[in-house]
Each structure stands twice: as structure tokens, then as C-alpha cells.
C-alpha positions in Angstrom: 0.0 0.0 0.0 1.5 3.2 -0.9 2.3 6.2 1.5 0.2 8.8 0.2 1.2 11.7 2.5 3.2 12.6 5.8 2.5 14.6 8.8 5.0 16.3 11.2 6.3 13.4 12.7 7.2 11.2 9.9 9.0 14.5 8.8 10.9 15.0 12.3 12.0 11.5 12.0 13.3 11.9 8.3 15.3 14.8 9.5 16.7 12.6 12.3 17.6 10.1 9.7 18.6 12.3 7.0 20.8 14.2 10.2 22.6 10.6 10.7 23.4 9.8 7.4 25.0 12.7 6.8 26.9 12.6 10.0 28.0 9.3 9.5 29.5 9.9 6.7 31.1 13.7 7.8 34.5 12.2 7.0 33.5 11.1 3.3 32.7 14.9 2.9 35.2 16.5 4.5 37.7 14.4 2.1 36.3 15.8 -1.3 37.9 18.7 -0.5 39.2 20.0 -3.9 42.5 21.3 -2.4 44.4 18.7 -0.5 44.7 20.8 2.7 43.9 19.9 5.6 40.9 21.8 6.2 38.2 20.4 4.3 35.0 21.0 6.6 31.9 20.5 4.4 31.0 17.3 6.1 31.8 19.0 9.6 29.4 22.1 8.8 26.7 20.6 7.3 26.6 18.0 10.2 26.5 20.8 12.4 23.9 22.7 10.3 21.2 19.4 9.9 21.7 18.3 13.4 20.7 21.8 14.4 17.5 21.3 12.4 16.7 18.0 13.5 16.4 19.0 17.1 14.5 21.3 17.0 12.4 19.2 14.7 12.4 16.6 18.0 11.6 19.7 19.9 8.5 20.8 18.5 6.7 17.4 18.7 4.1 17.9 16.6 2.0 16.0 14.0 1.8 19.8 12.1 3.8 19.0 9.3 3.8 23.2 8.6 5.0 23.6 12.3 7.9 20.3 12.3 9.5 22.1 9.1 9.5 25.5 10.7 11.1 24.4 13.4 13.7 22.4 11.4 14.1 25.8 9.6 14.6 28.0 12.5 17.4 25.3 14.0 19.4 25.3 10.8 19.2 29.3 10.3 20.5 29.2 14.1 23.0 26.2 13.7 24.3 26.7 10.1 28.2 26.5 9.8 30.1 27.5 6.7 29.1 28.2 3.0 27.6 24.9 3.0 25.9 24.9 6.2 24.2 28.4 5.2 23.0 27.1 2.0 21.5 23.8 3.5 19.5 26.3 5.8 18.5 28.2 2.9 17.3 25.3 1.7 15.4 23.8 4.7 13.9 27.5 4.9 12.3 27.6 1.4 10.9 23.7 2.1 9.4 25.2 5.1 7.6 28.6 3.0 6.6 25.9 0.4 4.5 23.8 3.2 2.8 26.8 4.8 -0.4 26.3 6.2 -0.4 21.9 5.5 -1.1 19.9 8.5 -0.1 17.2 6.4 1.6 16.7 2.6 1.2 14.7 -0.3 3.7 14.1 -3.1 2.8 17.6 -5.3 3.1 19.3 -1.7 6.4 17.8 -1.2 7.2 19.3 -5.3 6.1 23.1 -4.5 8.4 22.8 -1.1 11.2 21.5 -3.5 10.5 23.6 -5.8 10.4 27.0 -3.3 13.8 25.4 -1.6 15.7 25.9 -4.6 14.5 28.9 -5.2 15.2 30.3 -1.9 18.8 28.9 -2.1 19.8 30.2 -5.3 18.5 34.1 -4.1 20.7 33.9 -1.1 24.0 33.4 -2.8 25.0 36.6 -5.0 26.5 34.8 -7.8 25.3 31.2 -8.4 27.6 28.6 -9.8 26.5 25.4 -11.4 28.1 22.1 -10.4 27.2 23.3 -6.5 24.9 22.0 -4.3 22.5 24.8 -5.6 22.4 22.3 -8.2 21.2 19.6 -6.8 19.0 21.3 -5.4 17.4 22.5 -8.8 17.5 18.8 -9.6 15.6 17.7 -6.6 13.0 20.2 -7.3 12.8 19.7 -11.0 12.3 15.2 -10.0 9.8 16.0 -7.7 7.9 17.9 -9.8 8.2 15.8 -13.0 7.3 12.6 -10.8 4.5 14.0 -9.0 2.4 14.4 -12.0 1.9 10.7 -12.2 3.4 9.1 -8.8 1.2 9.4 -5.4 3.4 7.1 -3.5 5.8 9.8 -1.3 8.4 6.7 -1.4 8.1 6.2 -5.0 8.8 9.9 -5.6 11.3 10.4 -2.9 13.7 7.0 -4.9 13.0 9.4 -7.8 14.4 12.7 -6.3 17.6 10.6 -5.1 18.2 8.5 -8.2 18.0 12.5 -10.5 20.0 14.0 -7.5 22.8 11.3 -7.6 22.6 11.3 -11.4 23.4 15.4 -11.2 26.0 14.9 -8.5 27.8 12.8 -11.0 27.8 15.4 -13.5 29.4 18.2 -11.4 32.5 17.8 -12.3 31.8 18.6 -16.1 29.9 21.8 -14.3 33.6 23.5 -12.6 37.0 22.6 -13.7 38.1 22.6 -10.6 36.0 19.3 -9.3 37.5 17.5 -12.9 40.8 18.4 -11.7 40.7 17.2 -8.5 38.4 14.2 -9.7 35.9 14.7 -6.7 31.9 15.5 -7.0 30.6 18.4 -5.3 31.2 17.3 -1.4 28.0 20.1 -0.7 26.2 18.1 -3.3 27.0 14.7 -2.0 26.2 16.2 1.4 22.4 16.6 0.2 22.4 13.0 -1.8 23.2 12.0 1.9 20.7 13.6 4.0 18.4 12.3 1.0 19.1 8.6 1.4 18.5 9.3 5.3 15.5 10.6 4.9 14.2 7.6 2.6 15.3 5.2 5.0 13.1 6.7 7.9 10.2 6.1 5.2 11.2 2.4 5.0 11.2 2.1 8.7 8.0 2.3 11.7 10.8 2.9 14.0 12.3 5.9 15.8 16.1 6.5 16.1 18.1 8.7 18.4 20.2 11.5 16.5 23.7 10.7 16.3 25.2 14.0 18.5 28.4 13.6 16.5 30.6 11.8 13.7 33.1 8.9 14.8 36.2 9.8 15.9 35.1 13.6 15.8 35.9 15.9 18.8 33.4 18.7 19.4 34.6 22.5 18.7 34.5 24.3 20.8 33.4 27.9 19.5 33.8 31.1 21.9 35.5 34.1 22.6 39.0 34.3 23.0 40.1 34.5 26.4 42.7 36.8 27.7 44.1 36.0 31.0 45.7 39.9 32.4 48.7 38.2 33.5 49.8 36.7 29.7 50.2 40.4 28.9 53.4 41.5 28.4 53.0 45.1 27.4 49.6 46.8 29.0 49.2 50.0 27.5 47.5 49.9 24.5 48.8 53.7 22.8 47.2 55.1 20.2 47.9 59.1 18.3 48.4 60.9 15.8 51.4 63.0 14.9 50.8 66.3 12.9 54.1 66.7 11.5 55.7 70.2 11.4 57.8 71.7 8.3 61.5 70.4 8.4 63.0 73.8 9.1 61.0 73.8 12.5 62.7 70.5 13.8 65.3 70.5 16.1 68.7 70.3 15.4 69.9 66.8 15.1 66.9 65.3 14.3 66.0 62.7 11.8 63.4 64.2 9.2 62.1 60.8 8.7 59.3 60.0 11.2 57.9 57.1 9.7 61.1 55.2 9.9 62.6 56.4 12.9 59.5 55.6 14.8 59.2 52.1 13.1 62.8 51.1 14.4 62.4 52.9 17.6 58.9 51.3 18.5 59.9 47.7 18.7 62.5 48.7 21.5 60.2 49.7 24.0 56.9 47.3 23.0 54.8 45.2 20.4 51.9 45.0 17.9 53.8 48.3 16.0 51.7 50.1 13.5 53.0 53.5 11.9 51.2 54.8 8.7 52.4 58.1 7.2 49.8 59.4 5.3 49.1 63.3 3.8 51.3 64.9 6.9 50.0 62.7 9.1 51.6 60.0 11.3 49.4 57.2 12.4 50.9 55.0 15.7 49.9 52.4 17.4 52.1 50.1 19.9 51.2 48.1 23.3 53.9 49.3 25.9 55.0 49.7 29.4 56.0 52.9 28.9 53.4 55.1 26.9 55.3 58.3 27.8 58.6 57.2 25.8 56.4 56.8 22.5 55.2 59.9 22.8 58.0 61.3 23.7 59.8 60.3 21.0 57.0 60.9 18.1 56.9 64.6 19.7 60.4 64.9 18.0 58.6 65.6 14.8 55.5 67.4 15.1 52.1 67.8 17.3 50.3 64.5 19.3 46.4 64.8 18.3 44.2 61.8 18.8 45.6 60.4 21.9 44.3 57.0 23.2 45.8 54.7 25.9 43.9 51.6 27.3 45.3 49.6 29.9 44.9 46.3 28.6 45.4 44.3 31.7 42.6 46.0 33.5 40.3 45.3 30.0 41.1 41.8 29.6 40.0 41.9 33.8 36.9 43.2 33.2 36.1 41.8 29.7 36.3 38.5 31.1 34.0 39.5 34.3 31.5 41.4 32.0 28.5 40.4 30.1 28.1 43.4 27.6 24.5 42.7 26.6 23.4 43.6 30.0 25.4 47.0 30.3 23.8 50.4 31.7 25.9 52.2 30.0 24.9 54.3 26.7 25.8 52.1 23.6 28.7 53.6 21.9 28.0 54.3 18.0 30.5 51.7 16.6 31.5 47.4 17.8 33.7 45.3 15.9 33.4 41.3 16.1 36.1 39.8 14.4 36.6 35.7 14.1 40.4 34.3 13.9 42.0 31.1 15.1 45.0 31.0 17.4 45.4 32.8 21.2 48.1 35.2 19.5 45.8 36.4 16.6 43.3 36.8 19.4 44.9 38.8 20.9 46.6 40.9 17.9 43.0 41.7 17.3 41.4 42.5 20.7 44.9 45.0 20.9 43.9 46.6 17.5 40.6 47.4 18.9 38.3 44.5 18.8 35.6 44.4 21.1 35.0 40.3 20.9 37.1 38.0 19.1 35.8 34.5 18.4 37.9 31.7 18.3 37.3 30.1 15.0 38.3 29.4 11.3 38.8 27.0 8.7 38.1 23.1 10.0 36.2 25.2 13.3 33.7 27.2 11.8 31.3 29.6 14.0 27.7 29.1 13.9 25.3 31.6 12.9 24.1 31.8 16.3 27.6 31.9 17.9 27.9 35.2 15.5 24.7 36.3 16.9 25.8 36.3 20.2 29.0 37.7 20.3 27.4 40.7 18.0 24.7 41.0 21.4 27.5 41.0 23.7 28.8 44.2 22.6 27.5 47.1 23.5 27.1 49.1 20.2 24.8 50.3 17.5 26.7 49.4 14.8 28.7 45.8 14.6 31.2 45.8 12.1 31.9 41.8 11.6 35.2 40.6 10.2 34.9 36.6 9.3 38.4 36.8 7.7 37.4 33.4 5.8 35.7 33.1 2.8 33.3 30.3 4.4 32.3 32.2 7.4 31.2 35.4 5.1 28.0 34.1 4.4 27.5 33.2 8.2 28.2 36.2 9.3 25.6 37.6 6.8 22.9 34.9 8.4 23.8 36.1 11.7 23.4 40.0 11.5 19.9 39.0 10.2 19.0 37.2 13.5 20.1 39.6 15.7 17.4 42.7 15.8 18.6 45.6 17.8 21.6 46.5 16.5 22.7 47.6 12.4 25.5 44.4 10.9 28.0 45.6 8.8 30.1 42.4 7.3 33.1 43.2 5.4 33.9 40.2 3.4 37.3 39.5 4.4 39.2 36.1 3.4 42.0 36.2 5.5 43.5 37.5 8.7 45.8 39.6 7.0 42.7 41.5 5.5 41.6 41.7 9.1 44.6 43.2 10.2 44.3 45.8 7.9 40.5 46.5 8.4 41.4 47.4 11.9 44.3 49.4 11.4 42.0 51.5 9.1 39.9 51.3 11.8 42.5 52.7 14.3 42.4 56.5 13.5 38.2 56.8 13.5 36.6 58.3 11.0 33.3 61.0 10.8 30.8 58.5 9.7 30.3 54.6 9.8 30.0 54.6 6.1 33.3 56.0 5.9 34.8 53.9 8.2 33.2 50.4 6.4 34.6 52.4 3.1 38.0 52.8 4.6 38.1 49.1 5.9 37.5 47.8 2.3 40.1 50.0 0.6 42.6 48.8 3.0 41.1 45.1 2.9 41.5 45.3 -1.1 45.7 46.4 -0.7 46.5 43.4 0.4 47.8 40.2 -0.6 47.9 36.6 1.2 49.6 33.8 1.4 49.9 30.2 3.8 51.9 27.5 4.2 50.6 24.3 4.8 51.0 20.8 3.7 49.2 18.4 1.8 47.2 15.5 2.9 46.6 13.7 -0.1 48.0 12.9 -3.5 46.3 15.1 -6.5 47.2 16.6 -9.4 45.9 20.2 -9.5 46.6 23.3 -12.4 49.6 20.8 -13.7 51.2 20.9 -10.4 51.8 17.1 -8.9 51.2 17.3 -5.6 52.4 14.0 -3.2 51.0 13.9 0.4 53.4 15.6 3.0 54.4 18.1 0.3 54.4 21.7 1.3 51.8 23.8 -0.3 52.4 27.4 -0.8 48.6 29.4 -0.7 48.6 32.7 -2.5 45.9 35.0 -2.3 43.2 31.4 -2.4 45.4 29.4 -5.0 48.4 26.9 -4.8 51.1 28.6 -6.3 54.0 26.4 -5.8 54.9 22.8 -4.4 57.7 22.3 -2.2 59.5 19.5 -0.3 60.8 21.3 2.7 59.2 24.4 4.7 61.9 26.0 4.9 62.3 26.2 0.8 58.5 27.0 0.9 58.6 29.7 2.9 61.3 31.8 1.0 59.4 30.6 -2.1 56.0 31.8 -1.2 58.3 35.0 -0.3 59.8 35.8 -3.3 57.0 35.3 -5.2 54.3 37.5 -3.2 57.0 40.4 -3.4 57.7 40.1 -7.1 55.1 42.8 -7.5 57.0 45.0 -4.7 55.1 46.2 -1.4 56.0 48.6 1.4 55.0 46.0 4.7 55.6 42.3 4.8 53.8 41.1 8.0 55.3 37.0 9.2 52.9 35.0 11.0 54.1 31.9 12.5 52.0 29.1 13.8 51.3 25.5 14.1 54.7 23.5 13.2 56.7 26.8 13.1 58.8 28.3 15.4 59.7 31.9 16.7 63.3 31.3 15.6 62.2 30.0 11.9 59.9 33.2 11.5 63.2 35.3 12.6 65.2 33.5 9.8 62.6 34.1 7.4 62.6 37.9 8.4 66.1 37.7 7.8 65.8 36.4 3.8 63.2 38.6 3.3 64.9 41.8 4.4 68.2 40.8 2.8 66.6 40.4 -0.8 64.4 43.5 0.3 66.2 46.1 2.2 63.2 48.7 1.0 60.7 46.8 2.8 59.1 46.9 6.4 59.3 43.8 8.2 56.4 42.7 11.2 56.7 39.1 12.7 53.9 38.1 15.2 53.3 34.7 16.8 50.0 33.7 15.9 49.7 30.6 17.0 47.3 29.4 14.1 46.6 26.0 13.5 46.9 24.5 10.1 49.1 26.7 8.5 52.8 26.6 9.9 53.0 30.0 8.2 50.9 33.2 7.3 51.9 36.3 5.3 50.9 39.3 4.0 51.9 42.0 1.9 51.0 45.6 1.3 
């Protein structure tokens, strides 16, 4: 006898089982990674993303088939992870639209929700690409629809949707280049042919099953903000101004003419975290210190102080730590800025520039919508600038600013923690308007260049490079640019080819696998071959990539 329609619990248990399959297989997805570096996270995200859904599904207990799929909805806009994960939700939020008002759903119900989750998925990404999971989702809408017309059976159509959807997945690689090269399907793609063959098998079944919390072998991440602990600060005043800088014939006898430099080598003497920026008679310093009086002292050599700002940072990380923000009495101030990075020493780089919340988090570790949502409520602003500084938290950040109603989200789009950097340098002088400030953040965003070291986990063969697991990859601005054997050949390699287009500031950050004393040797090739150039070095403490640099 065929199954002629569902109500909301045959749906909450298809989410459950569509949930498992995909988290049992996490690992499958994370591997189709189409660069072999080890921080393929689809499988992770989308895990994250449709286990979200699911309980809330459980949660809502209802036989309202309308209700189960808003809930589902509502847990996957609140859970979604990644590119992926944000897309999936899209997609469980159109499914949800299309069953408005249905206590229960028959097969051409089940073809208008398909239809209105494609829909819905393809108007939330800017610029679609085919060979996605956008299009298998097109392809599950289009089966449903063309098997609907003559099929009742919601089993018979669903073995349709799957056996269209599988047949698509196999053709993505003829869709992007970059899947043929790699000889992988779309891992977002298989993801949805997974939670697919879940949901059939719940149909085959009169059973209940508990959802599977996590894959095998998988640790949980744990998301938050970056802790600060007062007495892991080494320099604790924060100093910020500006120097006006007078005509040379007013300076003082024996002194240099040259503030920029002389304040660049002078800096590093007395502190850390050195910015100087000369700019239109202007002098722009920032530098954690112990002795806030010497930097000023010192800058006064050439010209006026205006803008002065000094934060003890120890008393900040103190209260910051003691302090929930959402539940201040004070007056919100006009501007916030969350930013998201991986490693204690970019944490704290970024809470230094100005952050007001930093959460840990980054490629293989991505933030949830909702952990985006609350750090944004924790800081007591109007305005929340958001820095994902990865291209797969961009479009989570966007989900988030749109659950969180009592404050404007701004999300500059950057892909890297060098952009970040130089969004909040930008940031560091103010500006008379927030538009001008977001304006400012992606001009300086757009001067800069990228690069990583990291090493490969598989064998490939990828834009005519052969690449051997263990082999270290050099990363340039989102492309492998060379393959090397050794880091230390990688590094100067990665070096020499970011600068062949010159640059005023080369900025080293070392992490996982690297060591302060490697970094200092790099500084050293680098500013032999380029005398001209500005060198910063920061420990970072990244995971992943053994190396991070930038160039402007």
C-alpha cells in the first residue's frame, strides 16, 4: 500500500535520519575537498547545520507537518556552519515557506516545497555557480515535480528525487573545472544525496532512532571568545595618536626628518603590535607598551600628538572576562567590531587593534550563525562591524546579522586574517561617519595580498602541479602557487613570489609546526633580498598553516 502523505512526525524522524546519514559519513565529505589541505570542513558544517535542524524538529513534537518544518528551519538558520551549512539552511527555509499552512503533505506538496527550496537557495548566494549544491537542489525540485504528476506514492517519488540528485552529483565535475581536476563530485552536493538517502530510509522504517550528536572519531569544537588572561600580557598600555608633523626647518637640530622610519625602528625597543602609517602629513601610531610616555615622547620629536588614546589592557582583559556586555547600563557607543580568527596570539593581535570580541574560529572550526549572533549582542554598540576573515564564514556572518534585531551588521567580506589586520588598522584613527569607516576598511582590505603554508594530505594533481601527500603547499591569495618539499624552501618561495610585484610591509605570522626562531630567519631572507621593505613578525599561533603572510 503506498504512503500517500506525511504529517510532522514522519517528517521530524526523516530529518533525524537524513541528520545521521550525513553525520555518518562527515568524513566522506570533508575528504572531497578540492584542495588537499587539511581543512576540508563540508561534512563538519553541514553535520552541524542538519543536526541543528533536527532538534528542533524533536523539539517541537508535533503532528503539524507546517510547524515540524519551521522548526527544522529556524534550527538550521541558528546552527548553520560555513558556506555549505548556510546554504542547507536556505534550503530547509524555502521547504518550510513551500508547506505553509499543511497539517499534512502529499507528493505535489512535497514538489512546491522543492520547488520553493531551490528557489530560496539560489537568491541567497549573489552569484550562483553550477556544479554546486545549488544544483542539486534545482534537480531535486525539478524530479519531484516531473514525478509528481503521475506518482502518489511519497516513497516512489522520494527513490525518484535521489536517483535525479545522484545522477546530477555525478555530472558536477563537467559543471567546474576545478571538481574534474581534482576528480571529486561536489562534497555540498553529495552532502544533500546523503541527508536524502537518510530521509528515505526513515520512510522504510516504523521505528524511531536517536540522532547521532556527533561523527566517529570527531571531537566537538569548541566555539567562543578568546580568552585573555591579564597576566599573559606583556605590554599593557595599548597607545594610540596621531602626529601632525611640522615643516622640516622647525625640527630641532639633530633630528631625523624621517618619522615614519625612525619611529618604526624605535617602537619595537620599547613594546609590540607596532603600527605607523604616514599618510598626507599625518603620522598614524599604534604600539602596546609599558611605557606610553617614551612613544610619545619620541614621536613629539617631529610634530604635534592629536588623537591620543591609551587603554590599559590588563585592567580590560579583567573586566572583559567579568563582564557580560548585553546587560550594560551604560549608553551604547556608536561603533563594535566582532572579528573571528584562530590562534590565542591572533586573538589577541585583534582584541589589541581594537576589537571588542574575538571569536575563536576558522577553517576546520567554523562559527555558527548563532555563535555570531551572540558575540554581536554581547557588545555594547549600534553598529557591529563583523570581520569573518574566511571566505566560508562570510555568508554566516551575513545569516547572523539578520537574527540579531537591535543593532545595524555591517560584514566586510574579508578572506584572510591579514585583511583583518588591515581592516582594523584603518579602523584605528576613527573616522566621521560609519560609512566611511566600512569604506576605509575595504580599501585597505583590497591592498592586500595573502599567502599560507601548509602541507598536503593527499596525492592530487591540480593546475599541472603534482602534488604528493606531505608536500608543502604554498597558498597565495586562495590558489596553490608552488609545491615544495621542505618548509623551509617553501617559505622563501612563497616570499619571493608575493613580493615580485613589490610592497611597502611584509607582516610573518608563525604558527602550528613553526617556530619563533624559523619566522626570525625568514625575516632575515626577506629583508636581505628586500632592504626597502618593512618587516612585522607576530606569533599567531594558528593551527593548520605553519605560516601566514601578508603583503601591502
Amino acid at each position: 500500500m503506498g504512503l500517500i502523505s506525511i504529517d510532522g512526525k514522519m517528517l521530524k524522524r526523516m530529518f533525524v535520519c537524513g541528520a545521521n546519514e550525513v553525520t555518518e559519513n562527515t568524513a566522506a565529505l570533508n575528504a572531497l575537498n578540492v584542495f588537499p589541505v587539511p581543512d576540508g570542513d563540508t561534512g563538519t558544517n553541514m553535520g552541524h547545520t542538519v543536526r541543528a535542524a533536527a532538534k528542533e524538529a524533536i523539539a517541537s513534537a508535533t503532528p503539524n507537518i507546517s510547524a515540524t518544518a519551521n522548526a527544522a528551519k529556524n534550527g538550521a538558520l541558528r546552527g548553520a556552519r560555513g558556506n555549505s551549512g548556510v546554504i542547507l539552511s536556505q534550503l530547509f527555509r524555502g521547504f518550510a515557506k513551500g508547506l505553509e499552512g499543511k497539517t499534512v503533505a502529499n507528493a505535489e506538496d512535497f514538489a512546491v516545497a522543492l520547488a520553493e527550496s531551490s528557489r530560496m537557495a539560489y537568491k541567497a548566494v549573489m552569484k550562483p555557480k553550477e556544479g554546486t549544491m545549488l544544483t542539486i537542489g534545482r534537480a531535486m525540485a525539478e524530479a519531484a515535480h516531473e514525478i509528481a504528476l503521475d506518482e502518489e506514492d511519497i516513497r516512489e517519488c522520494l527513490k525518484f528525487v535521489i536517483e535525479k540528485s545522484d545522477e546530477m552529483l555525478a555530472k558536477t565535475p563537467s559543471m567546474l573545472p576545478a571538481l574534474k581536476q581534482a576528480g571529486v563530485v561536489d562534497s555540498g552536493g553529495m552532502g544533500i544525496v546523503f541527508f536524502l538517502k537518510g530521509a528515505m530510509k526513515a520512510l522504510e522504517t516504523k521505528e524511531d532512532v536517536p540522532l547521532i550528536e556527533q561523527a566517529s572519531g570527531e571531537e566537538e569544537a569548541v566555539v567562543g571568545g578568546v580568552t585573555i588572561n591579564p597576566d599573559d600580557i606583556k605590554f599593557a598600555y595599548c597607545t594610540e595618536f596621531l602626529v601632525e608633523l611640522c615643516s622640516n626647518s622647525k625640527l630641532k637640530p639633530g633630528f631625523s626628518q624621517n618619522a615614519e622610519e625612525t619611529l618604526r625602528s624605535y617602537l619595537p625597543t620599547i613594546g609590540d603590535s607596532v603600527v605607523v602609517i604616514e599618510d598626507a602629513g599625518l603620522v598614524k601610531v599604534h604600539v602596546h607598551t609599558n611605557n606610553p610616555g617614551k612613544a610619545m615622547e619620541k614621536a613629539l620629536q617631529f610634530g604635534m600628538l592629536l588623537n591620543i588614546k591609551i587603554d590599559n589592557m590588563k585592567a580590560q582583559a579583567a573586566e572583559i572576562a567579568a563582564t557580560d556586555f548585553s546587560k550594560s547600563t551604560e549608553p551604547p557607543k556608536e561603533l563594535g567590531i566582532v572579528a573571528v580568527v584562530a590562534g590565542q596570539g591572533m586573538g589577541e593581535l585583534f582584541v589589541g587593534l581594537g576589537a571588542d570580541y574575538v571569536i575563536e574560529g576558522g577553517q576546520s572550526m567554523n562559527p555558527s550563525a548563532e555563535d555570531i549572533a551572540r558575540a554581536i549582542e554581547r557588545v555594547n554598540a549600534e553598529n557591529i562591524i563583523v570581520l569573518p576573515n574566511n571566505k566560508n564564514i562570510t555568508l554566516t556572518a551575513a545569516q547572523a546579522g539578520k537574527l540579531v534585531k537591535n543593532k545595524k551588521v555591517h560584514v566586510i567580506a574579508t578572506k584572510s586574517i591579514p585583511q583583518g589586520v588591515a581592516c582594523m588598522v584603518a579602523n584605528a584613527g576613527g573616522v566621521s561617519s560609519i560609512e566611511e569607516n566600512i569604506e576605509g576598511m575595504n580599501e585597505a582590505m583590497e591592498a592586500v595580498h595573502s599567502g599560507q603554508i601548509t602541507q598536503a594530505v593527499r596525492d592530487t594533481v591540480l593546475d599541472g602541479k603534482e602534488i604528493k601527500e606531505g608536500d608543502f603547499l604554498c597558498i597565495y591569495d586562495g590558489d596553490i602557487a608552488l609545491v615544495k618539499k621542505d618548509m623551509k624552501t617553501a617559505t622563501r618561495a612563497l616570499a619571493d613570489h608575493m613580493l615580485k610585484g613589490g610592497g611597502d610591509i611584509v607582516s610573518i605570522y608563525h604558527g602550528e609546526g613553526a617556530t619563533e626562531k624559523m619566522a626570525e630567519e625568514l625575516g632575515k631572507y626577506i629583508a636581505k633580498k628586500h632592504p626597502q621593505m618593512e618587516l612585522e613578525i607576530y606569533n599567531g599561533g594558528q593551527p593548520l598553516y605553519s605560516f601566514i603572510l601578508s603583503v601591502e
